[in-house]
N, CA, C and O atoms as CSV, one atom per row, in Angstrom:
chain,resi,resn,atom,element,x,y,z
A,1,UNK,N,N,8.909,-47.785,-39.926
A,1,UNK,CA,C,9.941,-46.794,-39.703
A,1,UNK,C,C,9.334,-45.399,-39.576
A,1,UNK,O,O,9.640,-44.553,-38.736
A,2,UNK,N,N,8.285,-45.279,-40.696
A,2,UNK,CA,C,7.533,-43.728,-40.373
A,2,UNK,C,C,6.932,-43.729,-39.159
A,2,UNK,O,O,7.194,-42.794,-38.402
A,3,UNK,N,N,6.165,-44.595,-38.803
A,3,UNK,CA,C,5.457,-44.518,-37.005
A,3,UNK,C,C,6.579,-44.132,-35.894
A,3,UNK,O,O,6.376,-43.337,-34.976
A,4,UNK,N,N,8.069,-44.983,-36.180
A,4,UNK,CA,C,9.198,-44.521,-35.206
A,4,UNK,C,C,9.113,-43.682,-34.915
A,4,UNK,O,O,8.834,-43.210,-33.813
A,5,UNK,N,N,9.462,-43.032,-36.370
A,5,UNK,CA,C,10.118,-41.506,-36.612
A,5,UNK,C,C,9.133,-40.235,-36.292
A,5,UNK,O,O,9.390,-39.082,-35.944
A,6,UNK,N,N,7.854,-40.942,-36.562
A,6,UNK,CA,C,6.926,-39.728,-35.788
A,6,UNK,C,C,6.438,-39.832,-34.517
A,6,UNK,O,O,5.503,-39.098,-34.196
A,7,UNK,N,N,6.907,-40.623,-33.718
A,7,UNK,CA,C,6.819,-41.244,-32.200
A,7,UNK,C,C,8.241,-40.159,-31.553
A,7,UNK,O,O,8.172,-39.245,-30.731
A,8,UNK,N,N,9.188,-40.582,-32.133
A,8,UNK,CA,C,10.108,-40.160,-32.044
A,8,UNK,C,C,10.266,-38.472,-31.863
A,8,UNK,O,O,11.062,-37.895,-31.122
A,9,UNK,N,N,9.288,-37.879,-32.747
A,9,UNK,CA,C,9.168,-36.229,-33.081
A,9,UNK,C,C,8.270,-35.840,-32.150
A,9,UNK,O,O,8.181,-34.681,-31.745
A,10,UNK,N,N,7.550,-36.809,-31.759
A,10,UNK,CA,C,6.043,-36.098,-30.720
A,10,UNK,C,C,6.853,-36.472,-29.036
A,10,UNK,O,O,7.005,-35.536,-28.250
A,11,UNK,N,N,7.052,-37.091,-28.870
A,11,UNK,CA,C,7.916,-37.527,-27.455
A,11,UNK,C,C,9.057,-36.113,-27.622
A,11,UNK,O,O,9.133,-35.497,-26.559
A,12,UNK,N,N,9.943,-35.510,-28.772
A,12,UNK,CA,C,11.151,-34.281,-28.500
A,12,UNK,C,C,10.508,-33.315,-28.626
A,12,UNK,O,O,11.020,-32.270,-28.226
A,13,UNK,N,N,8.757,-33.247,-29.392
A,13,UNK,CA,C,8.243,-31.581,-29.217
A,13,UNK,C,C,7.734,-31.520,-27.558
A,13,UNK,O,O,7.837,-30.501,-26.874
A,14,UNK,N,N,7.202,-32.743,-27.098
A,14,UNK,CA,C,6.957,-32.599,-25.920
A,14,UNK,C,C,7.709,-32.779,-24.704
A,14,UNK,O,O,7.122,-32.605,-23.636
A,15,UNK,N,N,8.716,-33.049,-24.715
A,15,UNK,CA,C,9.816,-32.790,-23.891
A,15,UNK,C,C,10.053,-30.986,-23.955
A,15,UNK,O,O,9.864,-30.171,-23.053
A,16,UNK,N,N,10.462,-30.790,-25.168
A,16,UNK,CA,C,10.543,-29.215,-25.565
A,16,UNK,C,C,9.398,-28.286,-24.947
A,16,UNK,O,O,9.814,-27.453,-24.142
A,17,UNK,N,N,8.204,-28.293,-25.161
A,17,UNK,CA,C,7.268,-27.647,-24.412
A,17,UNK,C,C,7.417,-28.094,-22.917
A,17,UNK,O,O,7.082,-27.148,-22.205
A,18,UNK,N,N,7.697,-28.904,-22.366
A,18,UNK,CA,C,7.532,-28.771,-20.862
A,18,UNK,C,C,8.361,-28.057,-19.792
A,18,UNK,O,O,8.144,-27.711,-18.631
A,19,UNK,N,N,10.074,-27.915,-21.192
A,19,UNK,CA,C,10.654,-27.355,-20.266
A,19,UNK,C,C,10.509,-25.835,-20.432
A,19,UNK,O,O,11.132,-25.069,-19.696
A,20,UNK,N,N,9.302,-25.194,-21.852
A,20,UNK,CA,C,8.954,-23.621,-21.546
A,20,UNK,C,C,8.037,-23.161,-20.331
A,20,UNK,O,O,7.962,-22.272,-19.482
A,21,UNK,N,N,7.233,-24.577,-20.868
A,21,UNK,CA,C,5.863,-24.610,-19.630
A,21,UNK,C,C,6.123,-24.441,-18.004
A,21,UNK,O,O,5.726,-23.477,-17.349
A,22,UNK,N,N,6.876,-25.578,-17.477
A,22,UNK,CA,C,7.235,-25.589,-16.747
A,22,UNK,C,C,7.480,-24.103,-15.677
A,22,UNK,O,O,8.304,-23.320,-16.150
A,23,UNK,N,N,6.899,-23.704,-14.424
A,23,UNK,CA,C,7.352,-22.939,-13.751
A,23,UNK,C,C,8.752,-23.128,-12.946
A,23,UNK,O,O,9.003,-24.193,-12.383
A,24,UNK,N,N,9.807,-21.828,-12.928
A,24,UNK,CA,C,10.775,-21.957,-12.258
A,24,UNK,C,C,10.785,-21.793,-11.213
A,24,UNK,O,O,10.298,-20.680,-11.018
A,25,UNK,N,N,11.252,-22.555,-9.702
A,25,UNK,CA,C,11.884,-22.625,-8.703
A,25,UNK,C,C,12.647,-21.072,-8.279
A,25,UNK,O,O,13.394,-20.430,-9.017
A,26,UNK,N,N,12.277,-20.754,-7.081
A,26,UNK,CA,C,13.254,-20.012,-6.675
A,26,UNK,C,C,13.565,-20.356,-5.237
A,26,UNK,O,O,12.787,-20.576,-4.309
A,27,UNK,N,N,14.819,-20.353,-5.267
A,27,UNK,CA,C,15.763,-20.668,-3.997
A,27,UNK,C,C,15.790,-19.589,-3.046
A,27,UNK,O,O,16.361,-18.569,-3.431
A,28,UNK,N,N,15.156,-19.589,-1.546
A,28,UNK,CA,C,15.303,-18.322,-0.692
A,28,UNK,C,C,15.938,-18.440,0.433
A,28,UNK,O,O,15.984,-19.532,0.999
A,29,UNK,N,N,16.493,-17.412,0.910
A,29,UNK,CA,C,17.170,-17.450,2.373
A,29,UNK,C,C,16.548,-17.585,3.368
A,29,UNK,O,O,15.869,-16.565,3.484
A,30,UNK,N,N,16.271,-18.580,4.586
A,30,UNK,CA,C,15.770,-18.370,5.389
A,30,UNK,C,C,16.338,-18.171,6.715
A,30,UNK,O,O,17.466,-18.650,6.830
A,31,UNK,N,N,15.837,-17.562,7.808
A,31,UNK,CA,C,16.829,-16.925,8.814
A,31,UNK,C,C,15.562,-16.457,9.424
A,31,UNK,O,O,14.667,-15.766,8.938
A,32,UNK,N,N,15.734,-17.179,11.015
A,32,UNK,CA,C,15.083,-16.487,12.163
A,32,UNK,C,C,15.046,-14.819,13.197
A,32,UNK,O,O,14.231,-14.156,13.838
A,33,UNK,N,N,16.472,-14.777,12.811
A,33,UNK,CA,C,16.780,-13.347,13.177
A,33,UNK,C,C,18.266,-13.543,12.610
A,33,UNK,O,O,19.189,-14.330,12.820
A,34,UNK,N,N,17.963,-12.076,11.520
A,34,UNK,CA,C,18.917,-11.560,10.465
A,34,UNK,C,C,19.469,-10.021,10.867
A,34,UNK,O,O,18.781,-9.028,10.631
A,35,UNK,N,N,20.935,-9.934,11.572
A,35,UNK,CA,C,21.234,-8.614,11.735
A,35,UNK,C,C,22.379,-8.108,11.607
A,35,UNK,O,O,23.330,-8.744,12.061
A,36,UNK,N,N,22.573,-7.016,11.051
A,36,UNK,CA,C,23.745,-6.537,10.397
A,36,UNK,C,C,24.244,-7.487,9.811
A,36,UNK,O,O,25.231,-7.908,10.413
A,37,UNK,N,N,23.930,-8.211,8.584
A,37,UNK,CA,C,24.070,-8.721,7.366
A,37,UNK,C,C,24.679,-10.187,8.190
A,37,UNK,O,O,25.628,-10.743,7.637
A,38,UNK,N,N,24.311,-10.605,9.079
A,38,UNK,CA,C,24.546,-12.303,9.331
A,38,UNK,C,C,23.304,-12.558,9.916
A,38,UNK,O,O,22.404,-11.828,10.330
A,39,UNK,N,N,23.535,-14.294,9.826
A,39,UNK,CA,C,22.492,-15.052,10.527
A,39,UNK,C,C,22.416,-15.562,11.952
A,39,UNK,O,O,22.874,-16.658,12.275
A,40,UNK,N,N,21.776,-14.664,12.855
A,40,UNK,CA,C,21.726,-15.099,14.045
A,40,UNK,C,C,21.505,-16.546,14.519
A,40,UNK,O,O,22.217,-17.218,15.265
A,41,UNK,N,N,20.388,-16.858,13.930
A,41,UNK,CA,C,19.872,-18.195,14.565
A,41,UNK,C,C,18.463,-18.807,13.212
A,41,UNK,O,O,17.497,-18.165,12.799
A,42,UNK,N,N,18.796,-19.883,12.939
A,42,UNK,CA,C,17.727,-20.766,12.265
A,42,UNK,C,C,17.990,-20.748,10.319
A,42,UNK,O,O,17.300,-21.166,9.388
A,43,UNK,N,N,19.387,-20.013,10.398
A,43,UNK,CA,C,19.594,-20.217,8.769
A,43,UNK,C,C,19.353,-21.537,8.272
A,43,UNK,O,O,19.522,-22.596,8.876
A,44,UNK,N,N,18.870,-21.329,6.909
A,44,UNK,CA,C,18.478,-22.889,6.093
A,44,UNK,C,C,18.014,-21.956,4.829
A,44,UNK,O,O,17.940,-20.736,4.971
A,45,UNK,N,N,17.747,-22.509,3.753
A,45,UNK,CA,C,17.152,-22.492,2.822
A,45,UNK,C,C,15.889,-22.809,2.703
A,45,UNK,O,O,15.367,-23.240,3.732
A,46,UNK,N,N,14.976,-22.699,1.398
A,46,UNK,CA,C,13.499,-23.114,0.928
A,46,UNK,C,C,13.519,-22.761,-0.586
A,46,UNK,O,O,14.324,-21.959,-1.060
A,47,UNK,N,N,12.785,-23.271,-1.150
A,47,UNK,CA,C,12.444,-23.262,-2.394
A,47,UNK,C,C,11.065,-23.186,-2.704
A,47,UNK,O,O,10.229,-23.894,-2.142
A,48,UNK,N,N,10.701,-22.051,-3.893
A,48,UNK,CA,C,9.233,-21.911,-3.639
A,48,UNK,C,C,9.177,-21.858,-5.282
A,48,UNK,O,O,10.258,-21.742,-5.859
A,49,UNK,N,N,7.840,-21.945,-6.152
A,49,UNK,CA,C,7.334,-22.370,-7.228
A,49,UNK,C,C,6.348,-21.233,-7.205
A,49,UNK,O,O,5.809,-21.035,-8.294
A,50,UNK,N,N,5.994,-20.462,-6.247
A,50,UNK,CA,C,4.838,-19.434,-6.153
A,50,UNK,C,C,5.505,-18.139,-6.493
A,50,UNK,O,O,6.697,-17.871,-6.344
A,51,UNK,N,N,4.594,-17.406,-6.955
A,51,UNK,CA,C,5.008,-15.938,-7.012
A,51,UNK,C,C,4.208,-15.257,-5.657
A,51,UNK,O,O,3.069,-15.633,-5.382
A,52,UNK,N,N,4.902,-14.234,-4.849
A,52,UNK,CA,C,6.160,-13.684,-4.903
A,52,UNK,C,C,7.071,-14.325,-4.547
A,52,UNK,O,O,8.220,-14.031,-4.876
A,53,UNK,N,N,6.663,-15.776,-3.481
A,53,UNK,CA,C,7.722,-16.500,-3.204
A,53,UNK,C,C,8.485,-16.307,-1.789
A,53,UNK,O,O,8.205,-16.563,-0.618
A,54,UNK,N,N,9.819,-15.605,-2.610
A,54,UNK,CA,C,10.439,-15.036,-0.909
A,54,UNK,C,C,10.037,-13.947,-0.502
A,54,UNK,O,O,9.744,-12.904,-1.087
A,55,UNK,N,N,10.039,-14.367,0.957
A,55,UNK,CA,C,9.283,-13.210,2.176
A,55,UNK,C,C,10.919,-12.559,2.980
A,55,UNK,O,O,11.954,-13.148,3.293
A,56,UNK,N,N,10.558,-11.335,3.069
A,56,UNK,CA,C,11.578,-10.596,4.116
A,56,UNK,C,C,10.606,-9.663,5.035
A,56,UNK,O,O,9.892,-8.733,4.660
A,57,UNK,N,N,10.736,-10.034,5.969
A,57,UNK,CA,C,10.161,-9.145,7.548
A,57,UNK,C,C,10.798,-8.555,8.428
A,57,UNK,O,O,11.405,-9.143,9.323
A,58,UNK,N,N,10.744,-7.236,8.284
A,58,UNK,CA,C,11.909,-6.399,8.922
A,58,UNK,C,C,11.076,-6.114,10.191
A,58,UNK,O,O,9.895,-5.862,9.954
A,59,UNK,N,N,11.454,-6.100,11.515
A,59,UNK,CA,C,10.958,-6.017,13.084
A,59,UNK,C,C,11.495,-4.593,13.419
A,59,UNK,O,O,12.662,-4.273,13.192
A,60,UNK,N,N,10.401,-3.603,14.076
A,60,UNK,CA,C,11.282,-2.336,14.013
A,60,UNK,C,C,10.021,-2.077,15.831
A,60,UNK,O,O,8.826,-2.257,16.066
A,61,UNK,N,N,10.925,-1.714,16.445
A,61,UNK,CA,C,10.269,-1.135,17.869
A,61,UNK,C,C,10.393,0.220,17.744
A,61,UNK,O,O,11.284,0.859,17.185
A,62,UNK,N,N,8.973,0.769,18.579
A,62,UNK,CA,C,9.252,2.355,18.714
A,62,UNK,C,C,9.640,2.681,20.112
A,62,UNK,O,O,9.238,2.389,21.239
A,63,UNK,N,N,10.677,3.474,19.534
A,63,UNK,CA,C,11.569,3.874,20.841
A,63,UNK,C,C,11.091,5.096,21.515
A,63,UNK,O,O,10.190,5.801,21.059
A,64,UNK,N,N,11.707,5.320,22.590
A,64,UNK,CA,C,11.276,6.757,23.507
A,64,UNK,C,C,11.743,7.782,22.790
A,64,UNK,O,O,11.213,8.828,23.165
A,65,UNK,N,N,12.403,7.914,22.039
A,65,UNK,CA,C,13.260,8.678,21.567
A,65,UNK,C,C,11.960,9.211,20.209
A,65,UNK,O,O,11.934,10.412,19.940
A,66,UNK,N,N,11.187,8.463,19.620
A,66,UNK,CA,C,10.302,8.605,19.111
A,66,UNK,C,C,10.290,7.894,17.456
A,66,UNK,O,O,9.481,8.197,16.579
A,67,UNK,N,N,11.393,6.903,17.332
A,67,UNK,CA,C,12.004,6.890,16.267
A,67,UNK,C,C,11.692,5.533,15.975
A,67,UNK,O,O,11.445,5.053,17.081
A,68,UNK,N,N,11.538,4.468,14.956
A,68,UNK,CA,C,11.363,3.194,14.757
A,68,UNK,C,C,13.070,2.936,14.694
A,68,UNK,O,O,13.968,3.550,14.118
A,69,UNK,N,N,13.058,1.887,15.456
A,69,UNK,CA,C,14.433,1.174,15.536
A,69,UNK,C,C,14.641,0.079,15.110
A,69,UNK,O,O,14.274,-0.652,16.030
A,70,UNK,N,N,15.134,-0.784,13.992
A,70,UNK,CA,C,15.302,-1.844,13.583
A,70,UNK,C,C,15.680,-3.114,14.761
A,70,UNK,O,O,16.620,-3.149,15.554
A,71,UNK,N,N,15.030,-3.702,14.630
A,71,UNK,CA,C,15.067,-4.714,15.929
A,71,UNK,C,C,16.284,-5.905,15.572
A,71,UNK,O,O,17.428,-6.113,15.975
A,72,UNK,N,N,15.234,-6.639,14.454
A,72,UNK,CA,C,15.863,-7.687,13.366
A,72,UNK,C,C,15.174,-8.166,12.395
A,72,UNK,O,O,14.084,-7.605,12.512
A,73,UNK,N,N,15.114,-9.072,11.230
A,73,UNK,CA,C,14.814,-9.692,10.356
A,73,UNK,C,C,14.831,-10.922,10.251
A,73,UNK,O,O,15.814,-11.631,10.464
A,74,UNK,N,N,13.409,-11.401,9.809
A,74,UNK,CA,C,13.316,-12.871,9.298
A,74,UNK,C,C,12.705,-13.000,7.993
A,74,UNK,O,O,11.687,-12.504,7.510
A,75,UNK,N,N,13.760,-13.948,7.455
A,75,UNK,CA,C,13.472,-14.677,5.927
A,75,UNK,C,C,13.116,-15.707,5.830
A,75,UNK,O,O,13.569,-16.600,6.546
A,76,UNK,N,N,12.149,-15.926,4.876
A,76,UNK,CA,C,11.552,-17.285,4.401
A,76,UNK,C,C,10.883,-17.427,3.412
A,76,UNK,O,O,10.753,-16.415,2.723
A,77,UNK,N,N,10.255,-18.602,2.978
A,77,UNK,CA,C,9.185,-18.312,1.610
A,77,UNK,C,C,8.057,-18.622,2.175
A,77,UNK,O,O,7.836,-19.495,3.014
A,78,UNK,N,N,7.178,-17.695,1.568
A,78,UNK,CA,C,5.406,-17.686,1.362
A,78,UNK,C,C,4.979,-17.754,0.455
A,78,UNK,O,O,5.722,-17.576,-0.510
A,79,UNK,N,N,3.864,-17.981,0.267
A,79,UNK,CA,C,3.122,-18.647,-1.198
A,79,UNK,C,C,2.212,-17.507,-1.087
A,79,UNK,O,O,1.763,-16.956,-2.093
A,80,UNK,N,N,1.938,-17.151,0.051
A,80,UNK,CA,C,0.534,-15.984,-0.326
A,80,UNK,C,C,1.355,-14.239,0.313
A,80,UNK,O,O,0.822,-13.138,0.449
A,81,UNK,N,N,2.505,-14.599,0.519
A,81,UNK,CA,C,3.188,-13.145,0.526
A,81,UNK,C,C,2.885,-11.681,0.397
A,81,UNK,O,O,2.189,-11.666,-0.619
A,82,UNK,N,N,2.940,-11.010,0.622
A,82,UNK,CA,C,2.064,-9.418,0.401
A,82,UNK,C,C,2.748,-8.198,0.730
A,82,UNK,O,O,2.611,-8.099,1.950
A,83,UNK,N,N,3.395,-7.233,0.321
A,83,UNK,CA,C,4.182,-6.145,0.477
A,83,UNK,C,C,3.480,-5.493,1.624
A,83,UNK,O,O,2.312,-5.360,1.258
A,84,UNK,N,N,3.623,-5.020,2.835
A,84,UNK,CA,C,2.654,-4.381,3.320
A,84,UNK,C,C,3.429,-4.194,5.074
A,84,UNK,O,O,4.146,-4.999,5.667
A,85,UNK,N,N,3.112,-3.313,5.364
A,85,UNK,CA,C,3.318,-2.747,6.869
A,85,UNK,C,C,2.047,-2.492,8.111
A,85,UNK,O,O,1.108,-1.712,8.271
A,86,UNK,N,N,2.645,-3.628,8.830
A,86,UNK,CA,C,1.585,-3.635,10.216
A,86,UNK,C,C,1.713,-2.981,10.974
A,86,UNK,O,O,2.892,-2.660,10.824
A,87,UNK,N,N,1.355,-2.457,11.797
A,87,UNK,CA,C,1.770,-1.960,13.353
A,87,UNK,C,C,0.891,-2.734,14.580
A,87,UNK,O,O,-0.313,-2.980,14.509
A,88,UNK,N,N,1.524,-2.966,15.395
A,88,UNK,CA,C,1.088,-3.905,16.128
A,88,UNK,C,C,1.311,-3.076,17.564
A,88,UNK,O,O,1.958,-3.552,18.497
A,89,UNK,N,N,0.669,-1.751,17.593
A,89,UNK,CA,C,0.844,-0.919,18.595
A,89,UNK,C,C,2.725,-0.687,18.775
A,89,UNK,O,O,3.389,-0.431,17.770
A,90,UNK,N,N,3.146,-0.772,19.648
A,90,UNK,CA,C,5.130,-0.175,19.653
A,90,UNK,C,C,6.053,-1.368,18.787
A,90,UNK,O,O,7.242,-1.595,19.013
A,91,UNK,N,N,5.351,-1.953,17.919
A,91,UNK,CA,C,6.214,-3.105,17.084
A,91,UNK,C,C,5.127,-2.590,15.744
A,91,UNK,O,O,3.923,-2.345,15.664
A,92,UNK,N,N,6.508,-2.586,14.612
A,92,UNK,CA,C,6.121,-2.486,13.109
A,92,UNK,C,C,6.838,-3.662,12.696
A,92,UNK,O,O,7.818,-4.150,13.260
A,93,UNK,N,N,6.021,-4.237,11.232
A,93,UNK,CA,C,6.252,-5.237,10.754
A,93,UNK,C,C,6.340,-4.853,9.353
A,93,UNK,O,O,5.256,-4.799,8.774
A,94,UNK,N,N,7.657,-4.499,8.492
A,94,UNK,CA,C,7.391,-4.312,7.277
A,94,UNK,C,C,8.041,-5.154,6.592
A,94,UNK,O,O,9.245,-5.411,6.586
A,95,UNK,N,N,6.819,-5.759,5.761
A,95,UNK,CA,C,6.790,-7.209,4.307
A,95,UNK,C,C,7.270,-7.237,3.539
A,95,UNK,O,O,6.408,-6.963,2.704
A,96,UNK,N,N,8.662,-7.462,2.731
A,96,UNK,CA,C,9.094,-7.315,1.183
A,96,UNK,C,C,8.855,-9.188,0.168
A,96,UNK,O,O,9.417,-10.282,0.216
A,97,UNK,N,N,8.165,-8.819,-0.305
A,97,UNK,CA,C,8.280,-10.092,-1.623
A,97,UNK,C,C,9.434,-10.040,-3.041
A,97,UNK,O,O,9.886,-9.129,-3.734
A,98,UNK,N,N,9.576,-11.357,-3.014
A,98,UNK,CA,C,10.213,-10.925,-4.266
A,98,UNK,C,C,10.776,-12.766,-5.091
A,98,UNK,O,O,11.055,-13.752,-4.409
A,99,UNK,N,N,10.785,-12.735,-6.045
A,99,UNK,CA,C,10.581,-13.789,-6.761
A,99,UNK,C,C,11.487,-13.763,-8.092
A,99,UNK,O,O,11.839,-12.643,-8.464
A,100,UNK,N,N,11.952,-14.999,-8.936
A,100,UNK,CA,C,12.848,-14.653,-10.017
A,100,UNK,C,C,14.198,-14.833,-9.631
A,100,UNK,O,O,14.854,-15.368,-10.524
A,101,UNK,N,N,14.719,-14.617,-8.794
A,101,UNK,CA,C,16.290,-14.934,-8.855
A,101,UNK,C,C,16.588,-15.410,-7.047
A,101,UNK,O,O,16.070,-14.924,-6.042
A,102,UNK,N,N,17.535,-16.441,-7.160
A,102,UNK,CA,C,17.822,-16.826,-6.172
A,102,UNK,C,C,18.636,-16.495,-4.925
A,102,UNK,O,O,19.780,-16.044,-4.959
A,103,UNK,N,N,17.877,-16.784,-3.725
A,103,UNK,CA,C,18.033,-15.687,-2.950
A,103,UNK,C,C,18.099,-14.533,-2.694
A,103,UNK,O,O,19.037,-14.125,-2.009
A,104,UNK,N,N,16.945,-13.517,-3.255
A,104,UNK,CA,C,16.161,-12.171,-3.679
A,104,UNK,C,C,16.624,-11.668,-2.491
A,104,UNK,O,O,17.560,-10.907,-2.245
A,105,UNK,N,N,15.656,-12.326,-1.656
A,105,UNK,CA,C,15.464,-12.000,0.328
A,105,UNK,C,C,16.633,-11.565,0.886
A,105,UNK,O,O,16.688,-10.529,1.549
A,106,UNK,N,N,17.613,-12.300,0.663
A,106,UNK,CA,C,18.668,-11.683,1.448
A,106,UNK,C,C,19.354,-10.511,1.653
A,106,UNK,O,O,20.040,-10.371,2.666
A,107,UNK,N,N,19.220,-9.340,0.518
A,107,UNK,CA,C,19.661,-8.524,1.081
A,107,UNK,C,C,19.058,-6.928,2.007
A,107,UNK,O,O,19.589,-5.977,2.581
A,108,UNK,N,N,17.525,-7.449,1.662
A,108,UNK,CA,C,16.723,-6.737,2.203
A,108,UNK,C,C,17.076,-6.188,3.698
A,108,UNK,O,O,16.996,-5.021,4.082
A,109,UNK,N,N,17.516,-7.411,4.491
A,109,UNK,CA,C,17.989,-7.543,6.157
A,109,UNK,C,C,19.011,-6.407,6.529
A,109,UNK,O,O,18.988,-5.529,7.391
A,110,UNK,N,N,20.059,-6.809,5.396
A,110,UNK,CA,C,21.553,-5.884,5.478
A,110,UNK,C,C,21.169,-4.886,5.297
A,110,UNK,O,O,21.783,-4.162,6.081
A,111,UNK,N,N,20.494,-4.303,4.730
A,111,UNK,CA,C,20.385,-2.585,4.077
A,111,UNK,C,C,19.794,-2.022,5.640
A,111,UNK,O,O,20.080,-0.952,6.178
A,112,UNK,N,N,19.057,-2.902,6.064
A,112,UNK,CA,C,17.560,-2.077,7.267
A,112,UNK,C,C,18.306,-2.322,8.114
A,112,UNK,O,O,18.191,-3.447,8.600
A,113,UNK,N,N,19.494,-1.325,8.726
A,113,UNK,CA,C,20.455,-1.272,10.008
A,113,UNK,C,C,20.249,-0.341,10.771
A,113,UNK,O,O,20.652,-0.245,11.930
A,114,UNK,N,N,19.373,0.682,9.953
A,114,UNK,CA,C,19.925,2.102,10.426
A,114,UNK,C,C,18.119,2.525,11.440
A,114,UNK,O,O,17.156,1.759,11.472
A,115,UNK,N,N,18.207,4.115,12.217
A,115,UNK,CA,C,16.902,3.787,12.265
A,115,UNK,C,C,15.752,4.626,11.293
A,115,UNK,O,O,16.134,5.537,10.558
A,116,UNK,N,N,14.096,4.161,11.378
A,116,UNK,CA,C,13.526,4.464,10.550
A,116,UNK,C,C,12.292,5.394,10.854
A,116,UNK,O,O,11.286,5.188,11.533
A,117,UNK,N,N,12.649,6.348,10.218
A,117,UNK,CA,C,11.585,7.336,10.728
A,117,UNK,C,C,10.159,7.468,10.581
A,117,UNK,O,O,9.566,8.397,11.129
């Protein structure tokens, strides 16, 4: 009965540690082109286990006018993710990460309507 009972205690401490251990899941929006707060084309979900996780990529063209213009946005998850802004000669590419709560990404798209100087 004592072997049970301490079979019994080592199987519920280790159940107990796996679910601190354990890394959490985060659920992200994904979307091929995201504008003025809907999904154009390729919505779905992903789930990522990595930090930062979800990716948001805001597409901005430079206009004649001299001004960066929000083009559109795509969401998804990355595992090797990186905050950071490209320029790719008259196309900018700026990176947001973010991780911890589900569907982070999404509202990054909606806010970036306007244009950016």
């Amino acid at each position: 009965m004592g072997k049970l009972l301490l079979l019994h205690f080592l199987l519920m401490l280790a159940s107990f540690a796996l679910v601190f251990i354990q890394v959490q899941a985060t659920v992200c929006m994904v979307c091929k082109s995201f504008k003025s707060g809907h999904c154009l084309a390729g919505k779905n979900n992903c789930t990522t286990r990595y930090k930062p996780g979800c990716r948001t990529r805001n597409y901005f063209l430079f206009s004649h006018t001299g001004k960066w213009v929000h083009n559109h946005t795509e969401l998804d998850c990355d595992k090797a993710c990186m905050a950071e802004n490209m320029y790719l000669g008259a196309l900018k590419i700026s990176t947001f990460c973010c991780k911890g709560e589900d569907f982070c990404n999404k509202y990054h798209g909606q806010v970036v309507n306007k244009n950016i100087y």
